[in-house]
C-alpha positions in Angstrom: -14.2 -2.7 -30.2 -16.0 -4.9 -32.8 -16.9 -3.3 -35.8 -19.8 -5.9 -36.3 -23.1 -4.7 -35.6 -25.2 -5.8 -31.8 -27.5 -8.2 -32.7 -30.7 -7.6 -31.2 -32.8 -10.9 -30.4 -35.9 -11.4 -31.9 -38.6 -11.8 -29.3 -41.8 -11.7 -31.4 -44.8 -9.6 -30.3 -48.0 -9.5 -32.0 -49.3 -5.9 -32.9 -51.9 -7.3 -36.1 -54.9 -4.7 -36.4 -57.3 -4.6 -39.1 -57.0 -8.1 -40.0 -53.5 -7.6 -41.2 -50.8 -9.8 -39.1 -47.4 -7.8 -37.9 -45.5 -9.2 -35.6 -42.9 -6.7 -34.0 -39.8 -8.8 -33.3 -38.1 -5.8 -31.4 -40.6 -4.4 -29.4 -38.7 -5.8 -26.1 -36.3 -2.2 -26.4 -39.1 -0.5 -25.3 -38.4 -1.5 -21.6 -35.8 0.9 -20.6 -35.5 -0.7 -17.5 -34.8 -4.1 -18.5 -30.8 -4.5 -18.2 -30.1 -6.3 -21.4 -32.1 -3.6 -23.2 -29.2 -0.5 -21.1 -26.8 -3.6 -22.1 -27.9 -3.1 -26.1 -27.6 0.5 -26.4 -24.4 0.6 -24.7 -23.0 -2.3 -27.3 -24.8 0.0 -30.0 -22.5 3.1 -28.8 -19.4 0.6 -28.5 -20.2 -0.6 -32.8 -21.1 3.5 -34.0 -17.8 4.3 -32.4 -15.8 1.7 -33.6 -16.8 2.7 -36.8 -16.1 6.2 -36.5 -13.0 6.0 -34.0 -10.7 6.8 -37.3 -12.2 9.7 -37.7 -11.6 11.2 -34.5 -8.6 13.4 -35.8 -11.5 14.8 -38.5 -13.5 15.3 -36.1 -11.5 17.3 -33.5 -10.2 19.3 -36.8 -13.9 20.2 -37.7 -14.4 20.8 -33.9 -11.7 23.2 -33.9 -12.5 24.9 -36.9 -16.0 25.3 -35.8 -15.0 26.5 -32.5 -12.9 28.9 -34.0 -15.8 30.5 -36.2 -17.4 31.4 -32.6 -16.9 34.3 -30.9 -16.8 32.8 -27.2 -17.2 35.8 -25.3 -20.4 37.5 -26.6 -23.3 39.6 -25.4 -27.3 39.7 -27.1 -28.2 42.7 -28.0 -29.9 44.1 -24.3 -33.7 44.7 -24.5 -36.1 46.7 -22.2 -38.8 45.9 -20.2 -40.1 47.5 -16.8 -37.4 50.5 -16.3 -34.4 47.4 -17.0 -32.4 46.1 -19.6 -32.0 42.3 -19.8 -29.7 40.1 -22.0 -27.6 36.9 -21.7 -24.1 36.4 -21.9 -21.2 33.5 -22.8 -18.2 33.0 -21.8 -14.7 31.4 -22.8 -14.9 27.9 -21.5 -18.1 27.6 -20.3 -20.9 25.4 -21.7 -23.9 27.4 -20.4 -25.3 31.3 -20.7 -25.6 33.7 -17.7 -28.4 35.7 -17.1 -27.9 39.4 -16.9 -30.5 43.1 -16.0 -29.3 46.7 -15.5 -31.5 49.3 -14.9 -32.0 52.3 -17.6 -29.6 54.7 -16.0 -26.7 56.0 -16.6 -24.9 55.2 -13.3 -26.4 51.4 -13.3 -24.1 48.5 -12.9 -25.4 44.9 -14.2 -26.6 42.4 -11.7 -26.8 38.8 -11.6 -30.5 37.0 -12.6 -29.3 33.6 -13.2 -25.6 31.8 -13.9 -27.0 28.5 -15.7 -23.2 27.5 -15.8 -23.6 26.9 -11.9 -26.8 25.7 -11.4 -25.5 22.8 -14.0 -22.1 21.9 -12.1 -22.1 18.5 -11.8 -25.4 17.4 -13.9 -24.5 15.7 -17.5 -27.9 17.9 -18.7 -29.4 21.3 -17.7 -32.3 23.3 -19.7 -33.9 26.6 -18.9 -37.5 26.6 -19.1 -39.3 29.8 -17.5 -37.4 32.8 -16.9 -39.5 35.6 -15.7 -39.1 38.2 -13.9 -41.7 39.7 -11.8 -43.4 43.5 -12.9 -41.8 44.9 -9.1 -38.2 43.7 -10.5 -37.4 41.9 -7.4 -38.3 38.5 -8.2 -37.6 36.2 -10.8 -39.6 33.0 -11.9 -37.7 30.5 -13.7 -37.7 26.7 -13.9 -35.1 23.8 -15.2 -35.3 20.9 -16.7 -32.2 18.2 -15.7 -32.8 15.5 -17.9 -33.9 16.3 -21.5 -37.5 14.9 -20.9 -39.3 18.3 -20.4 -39.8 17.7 -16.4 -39.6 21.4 -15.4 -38.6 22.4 -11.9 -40.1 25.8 -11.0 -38.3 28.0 -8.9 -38.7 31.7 -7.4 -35.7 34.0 -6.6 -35.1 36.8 -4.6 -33.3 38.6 -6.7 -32.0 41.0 -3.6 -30.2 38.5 -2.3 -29.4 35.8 -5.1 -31.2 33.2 -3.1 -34.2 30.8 -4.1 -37.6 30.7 -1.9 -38.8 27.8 -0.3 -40.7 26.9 -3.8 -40.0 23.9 -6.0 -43.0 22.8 -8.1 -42.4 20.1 -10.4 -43.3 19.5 -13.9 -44.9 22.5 -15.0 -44.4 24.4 -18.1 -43.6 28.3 -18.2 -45.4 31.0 -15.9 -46.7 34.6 -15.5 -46.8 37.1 -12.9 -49.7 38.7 -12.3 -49.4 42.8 -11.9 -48.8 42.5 -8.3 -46.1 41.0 -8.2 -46.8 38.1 -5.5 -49.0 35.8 -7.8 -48.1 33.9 -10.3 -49.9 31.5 -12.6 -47.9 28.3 -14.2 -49.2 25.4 -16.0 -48.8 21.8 -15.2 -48.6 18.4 -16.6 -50.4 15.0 -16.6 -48.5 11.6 -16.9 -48.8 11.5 -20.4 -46.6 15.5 -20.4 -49.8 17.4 -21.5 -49.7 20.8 -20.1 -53.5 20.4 -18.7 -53.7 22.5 -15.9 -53.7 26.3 -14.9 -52.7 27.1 -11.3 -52.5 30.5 -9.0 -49.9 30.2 -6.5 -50.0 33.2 -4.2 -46.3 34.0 -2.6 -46.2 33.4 1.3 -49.3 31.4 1.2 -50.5 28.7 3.3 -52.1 25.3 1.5 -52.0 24.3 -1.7 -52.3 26.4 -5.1 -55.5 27.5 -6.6 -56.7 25.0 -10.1 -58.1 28.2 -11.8 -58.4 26.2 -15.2 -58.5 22.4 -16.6 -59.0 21.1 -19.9 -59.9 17.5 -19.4 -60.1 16.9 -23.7 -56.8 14.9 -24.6 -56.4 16.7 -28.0 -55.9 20.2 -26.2 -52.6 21.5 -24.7 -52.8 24.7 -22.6 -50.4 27.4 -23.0 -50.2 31.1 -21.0 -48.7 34.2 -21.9 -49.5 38.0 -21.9 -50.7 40.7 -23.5 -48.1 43.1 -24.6 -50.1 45.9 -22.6 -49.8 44.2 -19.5 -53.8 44.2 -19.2 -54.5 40.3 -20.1 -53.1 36.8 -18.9 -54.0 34.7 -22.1 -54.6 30.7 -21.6 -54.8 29.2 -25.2 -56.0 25.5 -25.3 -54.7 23.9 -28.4 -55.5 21.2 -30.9 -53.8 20.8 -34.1 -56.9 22.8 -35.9 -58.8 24.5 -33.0 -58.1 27.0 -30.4 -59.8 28.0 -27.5 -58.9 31.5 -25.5 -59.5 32.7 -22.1 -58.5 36.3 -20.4 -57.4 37.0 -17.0 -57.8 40.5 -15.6 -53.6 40.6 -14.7 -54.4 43.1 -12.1 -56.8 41.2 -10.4 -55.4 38.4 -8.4 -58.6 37.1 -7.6 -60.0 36.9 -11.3 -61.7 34.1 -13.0 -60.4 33.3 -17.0 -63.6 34.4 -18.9 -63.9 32.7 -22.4 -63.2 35.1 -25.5 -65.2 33.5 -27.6 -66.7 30.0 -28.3 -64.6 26.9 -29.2 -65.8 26.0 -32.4 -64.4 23.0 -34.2 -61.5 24.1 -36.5 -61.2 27.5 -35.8 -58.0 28.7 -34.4 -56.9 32.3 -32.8 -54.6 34.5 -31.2 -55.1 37.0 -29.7 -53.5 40.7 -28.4 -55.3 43.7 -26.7 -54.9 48.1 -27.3 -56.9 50.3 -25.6 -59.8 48.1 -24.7 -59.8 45.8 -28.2 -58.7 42.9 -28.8 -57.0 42.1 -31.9 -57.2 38.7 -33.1 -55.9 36.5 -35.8 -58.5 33.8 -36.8 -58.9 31.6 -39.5 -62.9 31.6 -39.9 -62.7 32.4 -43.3 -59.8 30.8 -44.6 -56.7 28.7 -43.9 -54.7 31.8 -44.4 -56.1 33.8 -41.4 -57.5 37.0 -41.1 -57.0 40.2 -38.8 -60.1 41.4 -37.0 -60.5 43.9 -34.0 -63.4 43.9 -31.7 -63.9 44.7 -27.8 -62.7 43.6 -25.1 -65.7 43.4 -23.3 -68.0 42.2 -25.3 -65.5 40.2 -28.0 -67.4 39.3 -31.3 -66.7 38.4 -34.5 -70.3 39.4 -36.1 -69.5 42.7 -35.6 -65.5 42.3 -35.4 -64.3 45.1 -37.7 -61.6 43.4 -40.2 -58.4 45.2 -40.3 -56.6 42.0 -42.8 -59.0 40.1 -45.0 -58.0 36.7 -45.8 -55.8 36.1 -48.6 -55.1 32.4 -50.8 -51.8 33.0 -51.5 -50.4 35.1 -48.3 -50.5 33.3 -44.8 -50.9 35.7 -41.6 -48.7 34.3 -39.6 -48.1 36.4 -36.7 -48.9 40.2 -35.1 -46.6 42.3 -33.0 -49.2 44.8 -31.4 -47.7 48.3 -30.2 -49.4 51.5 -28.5 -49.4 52.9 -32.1 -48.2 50.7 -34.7 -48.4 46.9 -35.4 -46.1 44.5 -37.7 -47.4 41.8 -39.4 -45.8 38.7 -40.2 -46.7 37.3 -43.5 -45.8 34.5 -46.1 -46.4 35.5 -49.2 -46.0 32.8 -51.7 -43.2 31.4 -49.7 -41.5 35.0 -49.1 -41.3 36.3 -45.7 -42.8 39.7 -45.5 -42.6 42.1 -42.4 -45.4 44.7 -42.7 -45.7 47.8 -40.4 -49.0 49.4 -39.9 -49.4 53.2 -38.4 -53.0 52.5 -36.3 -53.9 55.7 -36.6 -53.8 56.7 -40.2 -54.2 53.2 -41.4 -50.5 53.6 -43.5 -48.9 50.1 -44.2 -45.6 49.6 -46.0 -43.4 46.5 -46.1 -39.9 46.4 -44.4 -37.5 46.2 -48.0 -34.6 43.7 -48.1 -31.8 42.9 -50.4 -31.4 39.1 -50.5 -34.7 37.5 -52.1 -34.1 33.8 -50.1 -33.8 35.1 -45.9 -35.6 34.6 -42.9 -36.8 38.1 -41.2 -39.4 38.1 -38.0 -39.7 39.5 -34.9 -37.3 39.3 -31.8 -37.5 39.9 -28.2 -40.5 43.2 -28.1 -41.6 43.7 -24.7 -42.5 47.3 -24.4 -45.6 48.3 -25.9 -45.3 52.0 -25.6 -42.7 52.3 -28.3 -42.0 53.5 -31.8 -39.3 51.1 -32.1 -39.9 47.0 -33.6 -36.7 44.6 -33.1 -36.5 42.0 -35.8 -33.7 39.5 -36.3 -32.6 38.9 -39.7 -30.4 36.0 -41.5 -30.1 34.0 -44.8 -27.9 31.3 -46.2 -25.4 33.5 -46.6 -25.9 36.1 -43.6 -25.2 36.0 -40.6 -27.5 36.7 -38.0 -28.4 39.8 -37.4 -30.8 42.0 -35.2 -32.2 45.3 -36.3 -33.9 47.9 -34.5 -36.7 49.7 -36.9 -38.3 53.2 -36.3 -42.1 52.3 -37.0 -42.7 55.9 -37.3 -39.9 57.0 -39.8 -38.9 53.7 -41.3 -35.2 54.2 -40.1 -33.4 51.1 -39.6 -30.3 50.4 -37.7 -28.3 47.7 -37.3 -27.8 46.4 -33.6 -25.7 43.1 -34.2 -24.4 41.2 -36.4 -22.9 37.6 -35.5 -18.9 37.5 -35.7 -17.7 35.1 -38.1 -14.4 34.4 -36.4 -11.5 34.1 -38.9 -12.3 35.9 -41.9 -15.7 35.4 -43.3 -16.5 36.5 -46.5 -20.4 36.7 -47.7 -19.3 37.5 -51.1 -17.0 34.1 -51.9 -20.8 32.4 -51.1 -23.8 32.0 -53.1 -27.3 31.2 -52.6 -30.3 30.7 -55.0 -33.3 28.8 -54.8 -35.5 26.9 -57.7 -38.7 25.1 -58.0 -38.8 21.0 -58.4 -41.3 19.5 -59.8 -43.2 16.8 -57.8 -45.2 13.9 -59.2 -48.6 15.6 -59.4 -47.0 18.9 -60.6 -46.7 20.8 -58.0 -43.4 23.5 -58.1 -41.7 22.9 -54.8 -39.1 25.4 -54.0 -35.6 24.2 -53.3 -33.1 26.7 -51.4 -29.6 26.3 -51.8 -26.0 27.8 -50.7 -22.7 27.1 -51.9 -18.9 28.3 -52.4 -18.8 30.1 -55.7 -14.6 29.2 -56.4 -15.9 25.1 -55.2 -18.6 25.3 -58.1 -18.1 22.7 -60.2 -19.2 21.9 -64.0 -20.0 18.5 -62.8 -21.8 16.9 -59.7 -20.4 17.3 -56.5 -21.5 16.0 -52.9 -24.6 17.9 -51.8 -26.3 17.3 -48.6 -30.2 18.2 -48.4 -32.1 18.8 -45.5 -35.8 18.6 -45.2 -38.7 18.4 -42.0 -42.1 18.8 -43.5 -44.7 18.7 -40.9 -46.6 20.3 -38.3 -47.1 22.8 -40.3 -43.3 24.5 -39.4 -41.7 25.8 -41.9 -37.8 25.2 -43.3 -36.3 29.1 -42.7 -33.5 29.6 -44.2 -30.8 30.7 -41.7 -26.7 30.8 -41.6 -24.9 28.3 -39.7 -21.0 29.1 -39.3 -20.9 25.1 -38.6 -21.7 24.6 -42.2 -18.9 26.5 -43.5 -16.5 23.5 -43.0 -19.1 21.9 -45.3 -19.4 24.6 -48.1 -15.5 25.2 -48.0 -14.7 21.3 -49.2 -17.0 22.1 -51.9 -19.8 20.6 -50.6 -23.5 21.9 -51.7 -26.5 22.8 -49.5 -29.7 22.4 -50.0 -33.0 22.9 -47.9 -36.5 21.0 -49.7 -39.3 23.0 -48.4 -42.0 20.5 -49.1 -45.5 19.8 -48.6 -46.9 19.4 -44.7 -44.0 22.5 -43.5 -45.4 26.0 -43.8 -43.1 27.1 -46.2 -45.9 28.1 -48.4 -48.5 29.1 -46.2 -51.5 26.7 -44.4 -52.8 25.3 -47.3 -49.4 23.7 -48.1 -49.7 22.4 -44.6 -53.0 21.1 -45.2 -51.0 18.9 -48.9 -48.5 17.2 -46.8 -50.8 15.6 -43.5 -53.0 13.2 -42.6 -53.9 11.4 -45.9 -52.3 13.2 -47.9 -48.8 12.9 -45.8 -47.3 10.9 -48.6 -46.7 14.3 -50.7 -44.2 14.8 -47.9 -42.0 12.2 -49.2 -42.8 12.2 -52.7 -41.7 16.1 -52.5 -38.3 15.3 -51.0 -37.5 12.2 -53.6 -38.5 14.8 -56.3 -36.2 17.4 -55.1 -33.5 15.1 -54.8 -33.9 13.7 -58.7 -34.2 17.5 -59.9 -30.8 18.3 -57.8 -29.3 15.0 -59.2 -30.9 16.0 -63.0 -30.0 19.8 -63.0 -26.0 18.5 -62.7 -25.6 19.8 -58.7 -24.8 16.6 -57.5 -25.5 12.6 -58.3 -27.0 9.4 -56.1 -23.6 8.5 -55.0 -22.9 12.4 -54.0 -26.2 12.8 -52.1 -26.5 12.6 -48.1 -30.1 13.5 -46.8 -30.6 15.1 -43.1 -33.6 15.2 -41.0 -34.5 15.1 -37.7 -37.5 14.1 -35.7 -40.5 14.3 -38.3 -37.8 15.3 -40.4 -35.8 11.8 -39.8 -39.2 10.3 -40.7 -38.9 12.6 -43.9 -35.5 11.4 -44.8 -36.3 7.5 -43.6 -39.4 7.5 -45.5 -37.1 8.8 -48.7 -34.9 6.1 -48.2 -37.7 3.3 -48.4 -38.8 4.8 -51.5 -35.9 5.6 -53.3 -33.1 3.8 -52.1 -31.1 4.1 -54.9 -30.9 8.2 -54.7 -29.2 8.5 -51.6 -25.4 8.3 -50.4 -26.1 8.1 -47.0 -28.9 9.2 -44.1 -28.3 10.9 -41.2 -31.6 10.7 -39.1 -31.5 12.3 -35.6 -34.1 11.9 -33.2 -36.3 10.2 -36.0 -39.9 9.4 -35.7 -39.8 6.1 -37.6 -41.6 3.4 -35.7 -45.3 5.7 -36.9 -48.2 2.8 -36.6 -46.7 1.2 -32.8 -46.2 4.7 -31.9 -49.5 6.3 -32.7 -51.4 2.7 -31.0 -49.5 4.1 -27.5 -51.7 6.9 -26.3 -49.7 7.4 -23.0 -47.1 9.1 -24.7 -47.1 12.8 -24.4 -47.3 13.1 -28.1 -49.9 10.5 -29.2 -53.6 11.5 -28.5 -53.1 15.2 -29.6 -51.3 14.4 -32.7 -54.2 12.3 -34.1 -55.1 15.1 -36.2 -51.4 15.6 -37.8 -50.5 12.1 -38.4 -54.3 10.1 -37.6 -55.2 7.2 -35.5 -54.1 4.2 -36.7 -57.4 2.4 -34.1 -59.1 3.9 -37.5 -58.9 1.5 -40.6 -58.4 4.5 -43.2 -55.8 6.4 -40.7 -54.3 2.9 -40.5 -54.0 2.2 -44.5 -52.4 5.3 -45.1 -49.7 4.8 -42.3 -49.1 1.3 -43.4 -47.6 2.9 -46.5 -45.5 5.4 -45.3 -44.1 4.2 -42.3 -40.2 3.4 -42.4 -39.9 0.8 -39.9 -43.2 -1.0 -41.1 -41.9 0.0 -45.0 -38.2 -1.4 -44.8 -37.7 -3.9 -47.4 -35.0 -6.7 -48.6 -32.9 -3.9 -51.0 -29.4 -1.9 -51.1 -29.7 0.7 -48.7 -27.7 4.1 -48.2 -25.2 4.3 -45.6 -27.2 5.0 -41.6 -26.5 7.4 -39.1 -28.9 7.2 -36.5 -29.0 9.5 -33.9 -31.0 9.3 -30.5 -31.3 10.4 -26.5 -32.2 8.1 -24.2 -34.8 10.7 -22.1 -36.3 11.8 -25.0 -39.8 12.1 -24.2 -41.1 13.4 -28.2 -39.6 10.6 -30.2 -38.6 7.7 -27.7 -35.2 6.2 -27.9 -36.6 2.9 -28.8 -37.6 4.5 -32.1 -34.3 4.6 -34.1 -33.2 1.0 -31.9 -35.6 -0.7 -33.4 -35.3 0.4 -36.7 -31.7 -0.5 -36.8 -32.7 -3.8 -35.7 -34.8 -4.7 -38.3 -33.1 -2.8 -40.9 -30.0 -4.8 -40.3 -31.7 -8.0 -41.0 -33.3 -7.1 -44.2 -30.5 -4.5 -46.2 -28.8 -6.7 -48.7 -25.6 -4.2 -48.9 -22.4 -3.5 -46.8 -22.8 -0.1 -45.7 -23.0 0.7 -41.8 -25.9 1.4 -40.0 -24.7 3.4 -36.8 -26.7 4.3 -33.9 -25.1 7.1 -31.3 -27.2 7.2 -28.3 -26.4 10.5 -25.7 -27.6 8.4 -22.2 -27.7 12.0 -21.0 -30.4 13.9 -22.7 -33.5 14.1 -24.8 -35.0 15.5 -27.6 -32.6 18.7 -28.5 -29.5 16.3 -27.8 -26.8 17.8 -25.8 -27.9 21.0 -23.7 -24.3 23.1 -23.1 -22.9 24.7 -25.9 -19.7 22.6 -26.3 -21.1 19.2 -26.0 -23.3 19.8 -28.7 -20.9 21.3 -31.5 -18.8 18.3 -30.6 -21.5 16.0 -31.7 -22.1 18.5 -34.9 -18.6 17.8 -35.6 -19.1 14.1 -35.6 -22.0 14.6 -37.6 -20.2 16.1 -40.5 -17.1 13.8 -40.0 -19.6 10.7 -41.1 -20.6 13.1 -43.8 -17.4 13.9 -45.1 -16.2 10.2 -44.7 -19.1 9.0 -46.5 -18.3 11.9 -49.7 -15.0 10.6 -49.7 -13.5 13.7 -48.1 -12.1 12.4 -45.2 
């Protein structure tokens, strides 16, 4: 195999807009059907592993040492719902979970729901989707996706006898039974992937399924769930600043949605329901949210009684709603907070913990007549854990924690965070984790991570993969910046649209204080992101080439302007209002800066690791080709730019548990190569 790069031929195609000429000389990989384009990926596999072939004995050592970390044979924690207990198990050798129930007696035996490990025998990709199971407990709804691109199969099983109805309803997204048991609601999908449509399908029926709901506006995704109560079927219809909710009477499998309240432009809800009220989150009077009740009959916020006012500095981001308690989720500059409220007294108290940089929120909660809130806890330096906590005397007891195969110790590891400071001042926190017998007086090789959009924040969390990292001496760091929600929606707001460049300017920033502060220097430094996040880190690159060791960008969302132009792609048209719409001259301008294929320069750039799946319907493939294309012609250095494309999958990579720690472990054998550490 040659270690000299594919060339890809320049075939120029004219994309000028606003008077400004661009000519996009790779726009040909687009056509995944053309032969010589299947012919260029597969010579772009044949050059990344070439390159990395003499690291294969690193790589199977890391492989094995993560593998060893792993407690193969493993059980969740079981939770309740309906008279049953449901949880999912591993085993030794096999890539996929099985799907398990018991009933809540003492005599009950487990039984089967669903073995993904054979349903995937013989497919290179399998991913579970829905998995429902109906309120009767004989039925179970679930749907699978075989190639990475998000095409859901939907499925009903008897669960009685282990075999599948004559049902199979392509590309839909998720489903709900109603409270008889024999109808079920499920969305589907236009050509473009929207979820658009709500249907009824009614077990046993003849003809074709009821269209109870469609939202014909581009910007708006649907999405369906249920009240905790059982009482409501909710259908949410989503842009990235307004919501609009409909209810469903669940025991009515006759009922028309009826709108909660009117869609107004840049409101957004949620919504839950106790004892004829709904309880929503909105954010009418600030980005932050608010916590208002009202009826269910009559919903209003006039004369909505507020339970939370809106805060500036502490983001509502979520409510569990029980028969008599409720736990908030809030951000409170930056901090994760769990809150538990007694409804009726009014008493609120915040659930305490030790660490001051950790991720704490809800896990699975599906009985609403309880006392009893399960949360799931973790930091840098913990593993994860799940706690089950008394809402009525604050008790708190520890359900799991994740084995750490092989003698992990939390107290040989560090973590601490500290503010950066970006170009217009703002503090932007920095997390970071570390071996405290590896700490060195002088710089050492750090690698940061960053994502920074959508309004998702960076939550710290443990990964027993990273140990092979931390115990070479190797630093962590996470950059919460501008346009995540590390710091509540207003920090959102900082780092989008026109103001995305914060984004990047907050990452180079936290990379020179890292590099100032003595934790590590340019030649030290690898960055990490993936899909906005590999537009994060390639973004970084073009502005600061001269910070970075290396790039690893998986899945990234580079080519921004040619993207955004191409509204038949699932992501395009409803993203407008996160990235803009480039058809707008302003929208344009402020793209033309940022983006990192349009941005890439004649210069010295870090070492490239691409990474990429060929059905990845978010971020198409062609993305991270093209970029390597072009870069390749313009870097002025000798540093390798690799692309690994996985032919198999999409946008998550590898889907069985195996295959994907495998390409981890290549991941981190670059790494380690590039640190010198090989």
């Amino acid at each position: 195999m040659s270690r000299s790069p594919p060339i890809a031929s320049r075939r120029p195609h004219d994309v000028s807009l606003h008077g400004e000429t661009r000519i996009d000389d790779w726009h040909w990989l687009r056509q995944v059907d053309d032969p010589e384009v299947l012919a260029h990926l597969h010579a772009e596999n044949a050059h990344a592993r070439a390159w990395l072939a003499p690291l294969d004995g690193l790589r199977d050592t890391l492989y094995a040492e993560m593998l060893a970390r792993i407690q193969e044979d493993d059980d969740e924690v079981p939770w309740r719902k309906h008279g049953w207990w449901q949880w999912s198990r591993t085993e030794t050798g096999r890539q996929y979970p099985i799907y398990l129930r018991r009933r809540d007696t003492p005599e009950a035996r487990e039984e089967l729901l669903l073995d993904m490990n054979r349903l995937a025998e013989g497919k290179p990709f399998l991913q579970l989707g829905a998995l429902e199971v109906s309120p009767d407990a004989a039925l179970l709804a679930y749907s699978l996706d075989e190639t990475g691109a998000l095409d859901y199969t939907l499925r009903v099983r008897d669960l009685a006898t282990g075999t599948d109805l004559p049902l199979a309803i392509e590309k839909t997204e998720g489903a709900v039974w109603a409270n008889d048991s024999r109808t079920l609601y499920y969305l589907s999908k236009d050509e473009a992937r929207r979820t658009h449509r709500l249907w009824r399908h009614r077990l046993g029926q003849d003809g074709a399924d009821e269209l109870v709901f469609e939202e014909t506006d581009e910007l708006f995704w649907l999405d369906l769930g249920k009240t905790r109560d059982d009482c409501w079927l909710v259908l949410s219809s989503a842009s990235k600043d307004t919501t609009g909710l409909w209810v469903i009477d669940a025991s009515d499998a006759q009922a028309a949605p009826r709108a909660v309240l009117p869609r107004r432009s840049g409101i957004e809800l949620s919504l839950d329901h106790r004892a004829g009220r709904f309880y929503l989150l909105v954010n009418d009077r600030g980005r932050n949210f608010r916590l208002v009740e009202t009826s269910a009959e009559s919903p209003s916020l006039n004369d909505a009684t507020e339970l939370i006012a809106h805060r500036d500095d502490v983001m509502l981001e979520s409510v569990d709603l029980f028969d008599r308690h409720m736990v908030v989720q809030e951000r409170d500059r930056g901090v994760l907070k769990l809150r538990v409220w007694e409804l009726a007294s009014g008493r609120a108290w915040d659930v305490p913990f030790d660490e001051s940089v950790y991720t704490a929120e809800g896990d699975v909660n599906e009985e609403f007549d309880t006392d009893v809130f399960r949360f799931e806890y973790t930091s840098l330096v913990t593993p994860h854990s799940v706690f089950d906590l008394d809402m009525a005397s604050g008790e708190r007891t520890l359900r799991k924690r994740q084995p750490v195969l092989g003698g992990y110790d939390p107290a040989l590891y560090a973590s601490e965070q500290f503010m950066a400071r970006a170009d217009d001042g703002t503090e932007v926190p920095v997390s970071l984790v570390y071996r405290r017998d590896r700490r060195q007086g002088a710089p050492q090789p750090l690698l940061m991570y960053g994502y920074g959009a959508y309004g998702f924040a960076s939550d710290v969390y443990f990964s027993s993969s990273r140990l092979s990292l931390l115990d070479r001496g190797v630093v962590f760091a996470v950059a919460h910046v501008r346009g995540g929600g590390d710091r509540g929606r207003l920090w959102y707001d900082e780092g989008k649209l026109a103001k995305k460049a914060n984004s990047f300017s907050d990452f180079v920033a936290c990379a020179q204080a890292l590099v100032d502060l003595g934790w590590t220097a340019p030649d030290k430094l690898i960055i990490e992101g993936g899909s906005a996040g590999g537009l994060l880190v390639a973004a970084a690159a073009n502005l600061r080439p001269d910070l970075f060791r290396a790039v690893v960008a998986e899945v990234p969302f580079v080519d921004v302007i040619n993207t955004m132009l191409d509204e038949t792609l699932p992501l395009t048209v409803g993203e407008f209002l996160e990235w803009g719409n480039p058809k707008e001259r302003g929208d344009y301008e402020t793209m033309r800066r940022y983006s990192p294929y349009d941005n890439l320069r004649r210069a010295a750039y870090p070492a490239m690791y691409l990474r990429t799946s060929l059905n990845d319907s978010q971020v198409p493939y062609w993305e991270a080709a093209k970029y390597a294309a072009r870069l390749r012609t313009l870097k002025t250095d000798d540093h390798p730019v690799l692309l690994s494309i996985n032919m198999d999958a999409g946008h998550g990579g590898a889907s069985g548990r195996y295959d994907a720690l495998k390409e981890r472990a290549e991941v981190l054998a670059f790494m380690l190569w590039q640190w010198g550490l090989a």
